[in-house]
Each structure stands twice: as structure tokens, then as C-alpha cells.
LOKE-12391 format. One record per atom (N, C-alpha, C): residue number from 1; atom name; y negated, z negated, x negated. Coordinates in Angstrom, 2 decimals, always signed. Each point is the difference from the previous one (the first is absolute). Layout:
LOKE-12391
+-----+-------+---------+---------+---------+
! num ! atomo !       y !       z !       x !
+-----+-------+---------+---------+---------+
! NUM !    CA !       Y !       Z !       X !
...
+-----+-------+---------+---------+---------+
***
This chain:
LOKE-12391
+-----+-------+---------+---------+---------+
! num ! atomo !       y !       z !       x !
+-----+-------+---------+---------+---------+
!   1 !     N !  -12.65 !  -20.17 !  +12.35 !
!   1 !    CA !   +0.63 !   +1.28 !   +0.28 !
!   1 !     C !   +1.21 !   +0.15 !   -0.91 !
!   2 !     N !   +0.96 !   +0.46 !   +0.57 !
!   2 !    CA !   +1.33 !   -0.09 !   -0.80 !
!   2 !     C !   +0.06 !   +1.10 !   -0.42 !
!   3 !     N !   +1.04 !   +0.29 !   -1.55 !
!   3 !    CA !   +0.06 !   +1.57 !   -0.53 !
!   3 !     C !   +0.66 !   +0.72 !   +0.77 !
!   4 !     N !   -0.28 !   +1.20 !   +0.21 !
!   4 !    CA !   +0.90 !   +1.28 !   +0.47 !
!   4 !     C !   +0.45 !   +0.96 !   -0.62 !
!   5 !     N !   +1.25 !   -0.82 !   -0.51 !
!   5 !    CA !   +1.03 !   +1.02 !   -0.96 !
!   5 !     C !   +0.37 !   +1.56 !   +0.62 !
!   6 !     N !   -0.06 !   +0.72 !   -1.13 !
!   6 !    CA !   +0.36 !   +1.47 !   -0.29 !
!   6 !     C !   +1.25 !   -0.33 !   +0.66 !
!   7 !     N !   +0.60 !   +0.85 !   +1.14 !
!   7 !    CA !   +1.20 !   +0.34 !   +0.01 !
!   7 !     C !   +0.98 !   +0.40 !   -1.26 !
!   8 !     N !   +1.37 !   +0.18 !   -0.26 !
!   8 !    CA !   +0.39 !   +0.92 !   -0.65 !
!   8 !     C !   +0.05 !   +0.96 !   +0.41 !
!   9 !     N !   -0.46 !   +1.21 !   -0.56 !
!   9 !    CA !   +0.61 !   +1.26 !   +0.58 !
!   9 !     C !   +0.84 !   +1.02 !   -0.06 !
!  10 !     N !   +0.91 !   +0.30 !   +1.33 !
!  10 !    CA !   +1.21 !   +1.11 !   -0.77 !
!  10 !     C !   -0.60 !   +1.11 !   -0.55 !
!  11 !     N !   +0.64 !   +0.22 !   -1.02 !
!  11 !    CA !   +0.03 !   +1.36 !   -0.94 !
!  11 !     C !   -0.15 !   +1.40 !   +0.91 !
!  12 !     N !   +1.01 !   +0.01 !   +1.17 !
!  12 !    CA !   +0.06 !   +1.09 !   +0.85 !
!  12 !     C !   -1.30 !   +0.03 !   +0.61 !
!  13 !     N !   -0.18 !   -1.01 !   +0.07 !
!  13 !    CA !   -1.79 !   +0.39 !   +0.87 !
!  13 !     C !   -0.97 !   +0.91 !   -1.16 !
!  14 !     N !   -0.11 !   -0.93 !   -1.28 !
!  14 !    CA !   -0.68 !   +0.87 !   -0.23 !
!  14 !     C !   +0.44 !   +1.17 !   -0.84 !
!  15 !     N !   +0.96 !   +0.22 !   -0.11 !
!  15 !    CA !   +0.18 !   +1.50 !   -0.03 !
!  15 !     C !   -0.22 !   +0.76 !   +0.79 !
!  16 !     N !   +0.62 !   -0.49 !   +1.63 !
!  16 !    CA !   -0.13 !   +0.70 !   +1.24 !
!  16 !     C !   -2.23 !   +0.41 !   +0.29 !
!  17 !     N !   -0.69 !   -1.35 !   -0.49 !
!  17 !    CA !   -0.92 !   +0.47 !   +0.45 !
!  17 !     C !   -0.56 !   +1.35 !   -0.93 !
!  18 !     N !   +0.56 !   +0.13 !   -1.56 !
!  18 !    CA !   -0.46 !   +0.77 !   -1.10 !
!  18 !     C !   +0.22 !   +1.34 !   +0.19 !
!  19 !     N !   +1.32 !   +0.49 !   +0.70 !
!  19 !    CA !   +0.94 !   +1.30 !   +0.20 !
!  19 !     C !   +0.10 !   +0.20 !   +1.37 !
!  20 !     N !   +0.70 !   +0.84 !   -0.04 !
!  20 !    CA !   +0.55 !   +1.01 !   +1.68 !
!  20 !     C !   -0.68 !   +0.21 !   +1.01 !
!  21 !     N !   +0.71 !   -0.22 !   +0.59 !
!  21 !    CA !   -0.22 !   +0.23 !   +1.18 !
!  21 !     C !   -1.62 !   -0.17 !   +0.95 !
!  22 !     N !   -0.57 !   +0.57 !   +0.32 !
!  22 !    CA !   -1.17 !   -0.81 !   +0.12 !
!  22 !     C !   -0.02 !   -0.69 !   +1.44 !
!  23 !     N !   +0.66 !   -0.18 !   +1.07 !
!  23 !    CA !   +0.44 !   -1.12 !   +0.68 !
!  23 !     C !   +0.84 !   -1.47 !   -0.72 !
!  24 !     N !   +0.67 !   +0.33 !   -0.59 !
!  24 !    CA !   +1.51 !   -1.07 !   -1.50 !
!  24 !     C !   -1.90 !   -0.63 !   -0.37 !
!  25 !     N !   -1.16 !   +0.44 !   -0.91 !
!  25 !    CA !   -0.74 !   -0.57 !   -0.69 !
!  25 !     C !   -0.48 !   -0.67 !   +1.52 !
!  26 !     N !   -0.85 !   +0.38 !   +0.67 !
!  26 !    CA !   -0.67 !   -0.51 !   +1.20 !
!  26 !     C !   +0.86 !   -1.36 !   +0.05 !
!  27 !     N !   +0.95 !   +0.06 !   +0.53 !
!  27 !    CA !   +0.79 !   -1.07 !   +0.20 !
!  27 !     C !   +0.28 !   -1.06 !   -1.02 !
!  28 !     N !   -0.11 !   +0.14 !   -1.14 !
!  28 !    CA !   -0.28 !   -0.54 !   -1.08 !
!  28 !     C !   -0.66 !   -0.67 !   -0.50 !
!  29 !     N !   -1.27 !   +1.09 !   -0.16 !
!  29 !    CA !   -1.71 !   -0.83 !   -0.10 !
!  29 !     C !   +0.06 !   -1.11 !   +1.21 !
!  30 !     N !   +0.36 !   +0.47 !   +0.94 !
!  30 !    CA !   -0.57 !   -0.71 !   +1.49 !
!  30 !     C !   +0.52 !   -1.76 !   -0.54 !
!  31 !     N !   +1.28 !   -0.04 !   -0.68 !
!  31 !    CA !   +0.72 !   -1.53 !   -0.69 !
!  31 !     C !   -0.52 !   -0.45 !   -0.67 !
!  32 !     N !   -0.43 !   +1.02 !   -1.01 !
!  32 !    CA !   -0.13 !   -0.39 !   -0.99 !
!  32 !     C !   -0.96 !   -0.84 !   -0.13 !
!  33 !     N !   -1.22 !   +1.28 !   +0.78 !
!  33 !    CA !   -1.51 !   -1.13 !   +0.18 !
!  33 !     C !   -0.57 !   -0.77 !   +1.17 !
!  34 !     N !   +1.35 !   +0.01 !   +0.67 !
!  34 !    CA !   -0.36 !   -1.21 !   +1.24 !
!  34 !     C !   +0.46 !   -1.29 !   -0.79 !
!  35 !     N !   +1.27 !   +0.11 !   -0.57 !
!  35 !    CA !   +0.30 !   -1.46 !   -1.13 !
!  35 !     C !   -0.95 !   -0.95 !   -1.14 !
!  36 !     N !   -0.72 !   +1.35 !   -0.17 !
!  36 !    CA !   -0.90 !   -0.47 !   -1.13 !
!  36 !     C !   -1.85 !   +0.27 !   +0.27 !
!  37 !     N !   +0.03 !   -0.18 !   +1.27 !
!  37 !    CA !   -1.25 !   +0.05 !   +0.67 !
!  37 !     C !   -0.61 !   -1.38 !   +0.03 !
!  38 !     N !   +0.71 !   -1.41 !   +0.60 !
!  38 !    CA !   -0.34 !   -1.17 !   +0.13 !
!  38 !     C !   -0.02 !   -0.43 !   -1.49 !
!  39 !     N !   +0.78 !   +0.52 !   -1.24 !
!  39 !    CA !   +0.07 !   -1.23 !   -1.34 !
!  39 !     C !   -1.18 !   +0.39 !   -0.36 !
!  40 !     N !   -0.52 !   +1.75 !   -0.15 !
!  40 !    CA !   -1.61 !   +0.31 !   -0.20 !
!  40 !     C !   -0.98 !   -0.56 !   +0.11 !
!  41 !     N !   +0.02 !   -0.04 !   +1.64 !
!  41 !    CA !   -0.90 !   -0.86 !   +1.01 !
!  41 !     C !   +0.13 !   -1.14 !   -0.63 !
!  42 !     N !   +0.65 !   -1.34 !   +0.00 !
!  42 !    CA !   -0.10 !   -0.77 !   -0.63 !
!  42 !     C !   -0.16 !   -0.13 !   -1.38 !
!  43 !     N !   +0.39 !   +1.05 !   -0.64 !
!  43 !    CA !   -0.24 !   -0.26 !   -1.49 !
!  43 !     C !   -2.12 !   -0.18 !   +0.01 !
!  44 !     N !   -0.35 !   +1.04 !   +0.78 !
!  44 !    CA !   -1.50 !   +0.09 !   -0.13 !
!  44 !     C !   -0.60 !   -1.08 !   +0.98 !
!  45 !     N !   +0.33 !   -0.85 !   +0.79 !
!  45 !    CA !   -0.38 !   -1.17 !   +0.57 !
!  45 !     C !   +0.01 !   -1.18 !   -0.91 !
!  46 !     N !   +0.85 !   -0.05 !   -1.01 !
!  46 !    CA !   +0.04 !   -0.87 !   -0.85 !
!  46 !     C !   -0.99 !   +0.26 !   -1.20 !
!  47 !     N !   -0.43 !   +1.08 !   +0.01 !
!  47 !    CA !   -1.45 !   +0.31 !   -0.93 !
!  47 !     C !   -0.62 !   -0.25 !   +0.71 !
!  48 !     N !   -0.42 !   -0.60 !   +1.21 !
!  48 !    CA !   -1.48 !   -0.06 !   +0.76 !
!  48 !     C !   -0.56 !   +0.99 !   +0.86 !
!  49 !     N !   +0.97 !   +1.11 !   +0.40 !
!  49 !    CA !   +0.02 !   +0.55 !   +0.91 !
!  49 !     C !   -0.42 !   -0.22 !   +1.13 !
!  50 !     N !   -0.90 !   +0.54 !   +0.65 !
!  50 !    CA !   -0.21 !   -0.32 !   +2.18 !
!  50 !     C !   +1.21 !   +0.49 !   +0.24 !
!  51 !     N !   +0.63 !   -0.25 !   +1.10 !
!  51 !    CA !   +0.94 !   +0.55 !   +1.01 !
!  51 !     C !   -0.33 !   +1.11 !   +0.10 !
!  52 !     N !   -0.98 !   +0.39 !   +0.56 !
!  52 !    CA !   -0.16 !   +1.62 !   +0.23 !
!  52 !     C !   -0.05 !   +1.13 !   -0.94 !
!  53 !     N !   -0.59 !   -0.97 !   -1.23 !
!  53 !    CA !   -0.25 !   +0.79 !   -1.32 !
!  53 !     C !   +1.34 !   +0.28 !   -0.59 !
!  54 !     N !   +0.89 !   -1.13 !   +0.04 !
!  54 !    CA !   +0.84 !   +0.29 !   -0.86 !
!  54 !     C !   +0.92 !   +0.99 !   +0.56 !
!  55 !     N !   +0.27 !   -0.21 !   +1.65 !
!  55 !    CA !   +1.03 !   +0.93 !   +0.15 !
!  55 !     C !   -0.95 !   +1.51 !   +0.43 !
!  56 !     N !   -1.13 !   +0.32 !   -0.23 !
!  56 !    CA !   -0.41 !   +1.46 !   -0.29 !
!  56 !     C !   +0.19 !   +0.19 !   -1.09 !
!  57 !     N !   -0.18 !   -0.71 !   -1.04 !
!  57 !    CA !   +0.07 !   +0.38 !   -1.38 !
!  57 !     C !   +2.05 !   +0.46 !   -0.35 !
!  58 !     N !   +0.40 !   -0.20 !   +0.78 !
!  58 !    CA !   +1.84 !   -0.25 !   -0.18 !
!  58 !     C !   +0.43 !   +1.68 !   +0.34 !
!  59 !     N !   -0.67 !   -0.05 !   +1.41 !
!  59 !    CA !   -0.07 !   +1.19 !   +1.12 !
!  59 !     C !   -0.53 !   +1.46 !   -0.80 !
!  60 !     N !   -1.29 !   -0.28 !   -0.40 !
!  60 !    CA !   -0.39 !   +0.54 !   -1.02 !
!  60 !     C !   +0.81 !   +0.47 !   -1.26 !
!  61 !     N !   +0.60 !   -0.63 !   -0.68 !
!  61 !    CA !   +0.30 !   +0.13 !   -1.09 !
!  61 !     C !   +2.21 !   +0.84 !   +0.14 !
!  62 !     N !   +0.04 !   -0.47 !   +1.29 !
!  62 !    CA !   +0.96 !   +0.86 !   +0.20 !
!  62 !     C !   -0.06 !   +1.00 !   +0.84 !
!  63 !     N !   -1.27 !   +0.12 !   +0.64 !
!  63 !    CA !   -0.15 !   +1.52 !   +0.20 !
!  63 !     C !   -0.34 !   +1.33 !   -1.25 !
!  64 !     N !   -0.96 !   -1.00 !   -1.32 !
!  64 !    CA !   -0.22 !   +0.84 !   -0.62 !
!  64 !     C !   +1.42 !   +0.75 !   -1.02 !
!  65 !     N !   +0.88 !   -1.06 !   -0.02 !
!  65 !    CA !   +1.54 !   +0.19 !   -0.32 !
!  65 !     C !   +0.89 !   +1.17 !   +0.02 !
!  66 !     N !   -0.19 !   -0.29 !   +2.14 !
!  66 !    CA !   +0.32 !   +1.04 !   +0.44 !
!  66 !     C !   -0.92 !   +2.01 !   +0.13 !
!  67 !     N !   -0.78 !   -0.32 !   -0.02 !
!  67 !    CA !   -0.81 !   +1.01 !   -0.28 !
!  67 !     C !   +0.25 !   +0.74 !   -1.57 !
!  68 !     N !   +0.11 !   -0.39 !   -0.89 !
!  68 !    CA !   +0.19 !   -0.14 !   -1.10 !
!  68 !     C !   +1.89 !   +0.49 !   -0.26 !
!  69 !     N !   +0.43 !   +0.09 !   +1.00 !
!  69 !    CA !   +1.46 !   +0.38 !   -0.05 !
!  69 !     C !   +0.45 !   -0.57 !   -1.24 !
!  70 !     N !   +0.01 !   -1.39 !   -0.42 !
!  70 !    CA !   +0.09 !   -0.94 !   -0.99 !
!  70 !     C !   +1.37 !   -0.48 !   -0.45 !
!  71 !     N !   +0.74 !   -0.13 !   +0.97 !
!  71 !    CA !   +1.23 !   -0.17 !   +0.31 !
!  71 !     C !   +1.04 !   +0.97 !   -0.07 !
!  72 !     N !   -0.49 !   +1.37 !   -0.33 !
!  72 !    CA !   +0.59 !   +1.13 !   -0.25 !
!  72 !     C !   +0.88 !   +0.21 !   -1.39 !
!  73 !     N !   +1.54 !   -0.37 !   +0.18 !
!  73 !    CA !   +0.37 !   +0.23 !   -1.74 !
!  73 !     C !   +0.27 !   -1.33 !   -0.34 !
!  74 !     N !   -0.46 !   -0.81 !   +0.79 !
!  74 !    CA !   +0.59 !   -1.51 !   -0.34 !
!  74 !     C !   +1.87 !   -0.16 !   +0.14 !
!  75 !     N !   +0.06 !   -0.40 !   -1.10 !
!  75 !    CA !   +1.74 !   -0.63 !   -0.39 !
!  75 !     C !   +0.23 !   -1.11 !   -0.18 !
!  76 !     N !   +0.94 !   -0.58 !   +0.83 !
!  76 !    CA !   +0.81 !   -1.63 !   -0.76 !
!  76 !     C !   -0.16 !   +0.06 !   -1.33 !
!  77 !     N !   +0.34 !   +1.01 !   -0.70 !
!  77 !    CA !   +0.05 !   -0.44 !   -1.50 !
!  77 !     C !   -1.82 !   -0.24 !   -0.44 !
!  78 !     N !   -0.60 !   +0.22 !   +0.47 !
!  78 !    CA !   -1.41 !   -0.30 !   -0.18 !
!  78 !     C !   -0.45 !   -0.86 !   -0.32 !
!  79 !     N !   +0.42 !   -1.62 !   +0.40 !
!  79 !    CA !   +0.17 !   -1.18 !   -0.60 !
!  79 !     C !   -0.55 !   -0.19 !   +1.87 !
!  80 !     N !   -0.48 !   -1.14 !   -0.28 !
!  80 !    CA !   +0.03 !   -0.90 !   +1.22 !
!  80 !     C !   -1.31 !   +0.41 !   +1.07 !
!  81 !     N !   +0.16 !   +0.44 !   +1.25 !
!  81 !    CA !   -0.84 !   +0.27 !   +1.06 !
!  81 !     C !   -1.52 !   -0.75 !   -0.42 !
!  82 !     N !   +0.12 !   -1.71 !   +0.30 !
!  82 !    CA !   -0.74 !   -0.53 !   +0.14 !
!  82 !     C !   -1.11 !   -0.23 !   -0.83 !
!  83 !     N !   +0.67 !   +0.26 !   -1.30 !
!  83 !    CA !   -0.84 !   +0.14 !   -1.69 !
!  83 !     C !   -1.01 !   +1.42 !   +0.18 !
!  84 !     N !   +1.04 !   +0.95 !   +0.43 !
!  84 !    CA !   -1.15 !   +1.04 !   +0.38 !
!  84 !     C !   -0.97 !   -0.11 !   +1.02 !
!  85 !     N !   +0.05 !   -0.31 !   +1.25 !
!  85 !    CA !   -1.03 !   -0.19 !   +0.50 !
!  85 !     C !   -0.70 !   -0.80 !   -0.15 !
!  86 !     N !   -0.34 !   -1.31 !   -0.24 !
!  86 !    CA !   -0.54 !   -0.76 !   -1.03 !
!  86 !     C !   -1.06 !   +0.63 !   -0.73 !
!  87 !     N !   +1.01 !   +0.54 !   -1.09 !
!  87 !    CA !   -0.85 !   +1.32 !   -1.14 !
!  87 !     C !   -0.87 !   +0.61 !   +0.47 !
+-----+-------+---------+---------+---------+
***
């Protein structure tokens, strides 16, 4: 199984998903975590993950995100997207 690198991600996204507008965030989140849905998924297949397990556990963990209005207040200057979710 080959790695599945983190995109980079623009800054405007995630500001856009952190602030305004609440269609501007929708549209945002919707990038942000369709980009970084498969490196997840694979990050937890490479721990020994089932297929099914891992991508509920992904699904899961960015619904609880979103529920969590988590993304709220997030800034470029924040340091790097991917370090935070990670975290």
C-alpha cells in the first residue's frame, strides 16, 4: 500500500472554513475534508485497520469535528492545518 500524502493546504480554506459566512465555511469544510478524508483513511489502514473500520472510524471522527464546531476561529496564522488535525 503506498503513502497518501497530506495535501498542502490553502490558508484561505482554512480561514474560510473558521469565519463568515456560513455558506463561504460550508464550502470550505466541504475541501477541506474531502482532501484529507483518503490520507486519514489510509493513515489508519496502515495501523491494521479493516476497510470498513477504518473509514467509520475517519467518518466518525469528522463528524465529531463538525459537531463540535471545531473549526470555528481557525487562522492561517495558527500554524499548519494538518498538525492540527492530527493533534
Amino acid at each position: 500500500m503506498s503513502i497518501e500524502p497530506f495535501h498542502t493546504t490553502r490558508g484561505s480554506l482554512v480561514t474560510g472554513a473558521g469565519t463568515g459566512d456560513p455558506a463561504d465555511r460550508r464550502s470550505a469544510l466541504e475541501e477541506l475534508l474531502g482532501a484529507d478524508w483518503h490520507p486519514l483513511y489510509a493513515y489508519l489502514r496502515r495501523r491494521g485497520r479493516g476497510p470498513e473500520h477504518a473509514a467509520d472510524l475517519v467518518q466518525g471522527f469528522l463528524a465529531r469535528l463538525l459537531e463540535r464546531d471545531a473549526f470555528a476561529g481557525l487562522a492561517r496564522e495558527g500554524g499548519r492545518f494538518r498538525g492540527w488535525l492530527l493533534a
